[in-house]
C-alpha positions in Angstrom: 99.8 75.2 107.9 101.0 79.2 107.9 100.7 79.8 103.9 102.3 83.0 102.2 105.9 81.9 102.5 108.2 82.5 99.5 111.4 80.9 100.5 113.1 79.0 103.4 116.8 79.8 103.9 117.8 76.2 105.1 116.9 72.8 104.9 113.5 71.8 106.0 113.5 69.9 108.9 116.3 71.3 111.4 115.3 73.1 114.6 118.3 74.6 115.6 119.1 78.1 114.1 122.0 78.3 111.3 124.6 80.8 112.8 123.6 84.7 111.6 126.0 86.3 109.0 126.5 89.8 110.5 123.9 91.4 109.2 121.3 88.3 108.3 118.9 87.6 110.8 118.3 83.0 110.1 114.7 83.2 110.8 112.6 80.7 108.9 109.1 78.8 109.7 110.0 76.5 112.4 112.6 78.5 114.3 112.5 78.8 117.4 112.5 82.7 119.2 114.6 82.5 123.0 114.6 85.8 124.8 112.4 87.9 122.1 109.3 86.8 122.7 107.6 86.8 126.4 107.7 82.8 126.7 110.9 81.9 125.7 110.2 78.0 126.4 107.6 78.5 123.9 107.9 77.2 120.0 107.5 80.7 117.6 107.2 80.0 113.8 109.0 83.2 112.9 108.6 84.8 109.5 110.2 88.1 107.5 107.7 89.9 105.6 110.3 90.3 103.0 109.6 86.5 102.2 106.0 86.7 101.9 104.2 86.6 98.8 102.0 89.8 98.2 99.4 90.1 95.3 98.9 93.2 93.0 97.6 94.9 96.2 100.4 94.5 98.0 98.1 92.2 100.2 99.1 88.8 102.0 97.0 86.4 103.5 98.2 83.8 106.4 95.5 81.1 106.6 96.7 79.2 110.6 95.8 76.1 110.2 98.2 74.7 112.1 96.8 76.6 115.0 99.8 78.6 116.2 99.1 80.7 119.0 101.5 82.8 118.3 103.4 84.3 115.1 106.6 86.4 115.4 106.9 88.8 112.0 110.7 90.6 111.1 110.2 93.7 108.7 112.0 96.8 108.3 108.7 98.3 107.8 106.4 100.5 110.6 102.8 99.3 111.4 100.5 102.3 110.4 97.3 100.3 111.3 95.7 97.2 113.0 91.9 96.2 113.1 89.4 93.8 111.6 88.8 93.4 107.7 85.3 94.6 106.8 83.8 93.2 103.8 86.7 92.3 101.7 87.9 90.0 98.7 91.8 90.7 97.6 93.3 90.9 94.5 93.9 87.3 94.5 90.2 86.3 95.3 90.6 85.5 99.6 87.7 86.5 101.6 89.4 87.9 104.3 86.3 89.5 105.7 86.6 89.3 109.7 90.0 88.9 109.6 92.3 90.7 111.4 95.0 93.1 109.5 98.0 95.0 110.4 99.5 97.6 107.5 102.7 99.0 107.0 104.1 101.6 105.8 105.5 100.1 102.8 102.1 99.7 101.0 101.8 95.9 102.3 98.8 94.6 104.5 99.0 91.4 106.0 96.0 89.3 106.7 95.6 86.5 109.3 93.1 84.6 111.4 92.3 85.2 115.1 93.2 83.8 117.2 96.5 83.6 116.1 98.7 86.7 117.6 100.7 88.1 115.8 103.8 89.8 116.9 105.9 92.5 115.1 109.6 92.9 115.3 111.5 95.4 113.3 114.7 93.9 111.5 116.2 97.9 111.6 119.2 98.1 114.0 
């Protein structure tokens, strides 16, 4: 299970992407990426930052145990850095010690578990 999600913006349980409003992008947990992402026969759970769940830090944490290889990520925001956590418990009380991170320039830091990979895509046009 990917945790951190706020909201879904469709019924749980379809595969097939809702058609996009102009400038809304239908992403949710479960959809499926063709023609982003290197594989495109591959399954991507794909995610907005903007729906994730940060605590007073402006820290999320995305615990993969569903063992996705591979997580696509839509923000407006830059990444500013990418690495392994040292020694470190967040505001909500989550080890993430060992973890790898990626920050952006909006303040937020996003936590998740190797070996999952996580891949950025900006939502700017």
């Amino acid at each position: 299970m990917v945790s951190g999600v706020a909201k879904e913006s469709r019924p749980s349980g379809t595969n097939v992407p809702a058609e996009p409003a102009a400038t809304e992008w239908p992403f949710v947990e479960g959809t499926v990426l063709e023609g982003l992402l290197g594989d495109p026969g591959e399954g991507v759970v794909t995610l907005r930052l903007s729906d994730l769940v940060q605590d007073a830090n402006g820290e999320i944490v995305l615990f993969n145990d569903s063992n996705l290889r591979r997580l696509a990520l839509l923000t407006e925001a830059s990444e500013v850095a990418r690495g392994e956590a040292p020694h470190h418990v967040t505001a909500a009380g989550e080890d993430v010690t060992g973890f790898a991170y990626v920050t952006f320039d909006n303040g937020i830091t996003l936590y998740y578990q190797l070996p999952l990979e996580l891949v950025v895509h900006s939502e700017r046009g």
